[in-house]
C-alpha positions in Angstrom: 1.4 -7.1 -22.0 3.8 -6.7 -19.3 2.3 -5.2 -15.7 4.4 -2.3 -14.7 5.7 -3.4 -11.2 7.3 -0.7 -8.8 5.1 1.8 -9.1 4.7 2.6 -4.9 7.9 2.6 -3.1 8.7 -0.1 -0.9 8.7 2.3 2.2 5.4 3.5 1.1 3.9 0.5 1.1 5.0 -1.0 4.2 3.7 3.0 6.2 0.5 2.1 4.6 0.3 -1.5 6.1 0.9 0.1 9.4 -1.1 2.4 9.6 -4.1 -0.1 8.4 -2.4 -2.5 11.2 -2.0 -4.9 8.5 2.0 -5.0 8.8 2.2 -8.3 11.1 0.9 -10.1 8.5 3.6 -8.7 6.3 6.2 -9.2 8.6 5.4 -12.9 9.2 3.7 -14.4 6.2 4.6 -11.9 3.3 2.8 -9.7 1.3 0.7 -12.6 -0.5 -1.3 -13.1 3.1 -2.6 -9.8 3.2 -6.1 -10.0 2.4 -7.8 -8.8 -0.6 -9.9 -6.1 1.5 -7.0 -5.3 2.8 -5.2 -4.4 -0.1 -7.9 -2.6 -1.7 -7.7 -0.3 1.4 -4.0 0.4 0.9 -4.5 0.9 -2.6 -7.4 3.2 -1.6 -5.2 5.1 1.1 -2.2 5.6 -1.4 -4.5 7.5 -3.9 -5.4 9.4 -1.4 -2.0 10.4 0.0 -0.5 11.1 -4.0 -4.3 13.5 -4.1 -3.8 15.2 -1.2 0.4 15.9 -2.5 -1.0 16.9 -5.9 -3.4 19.7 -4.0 -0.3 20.8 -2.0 1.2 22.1 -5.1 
């Protein structure tokens, strides 16, 4: 089974590590230094972001 990749924009991805200060990391060691916790948390903050669009409309 193939993983569906490109779900959450690029630019989304890179405002959520800013704003959970995480986007150093990015910048200097890539995406596969970002801690586990840490991604959790920006999977966590982009539900949260497409729930609060969905209640929008």
């Amino acid at each position: 089974m193939a993983r569906n990749r490109g779900i959450m924009s690029e630019q989304l991805k890179y405002e959520i590590a800013r704003e959970l200060g995480v986007d150093q990391i990015v910048a200097s060691q890539g995406w596969g230094a970002v801690s586990s916790r840490d991604c959790g948390n920006m999977v966590s903050k982009a539900i949260q972001l497409a729930e609060r669009s969905l209640n929008q409309v």
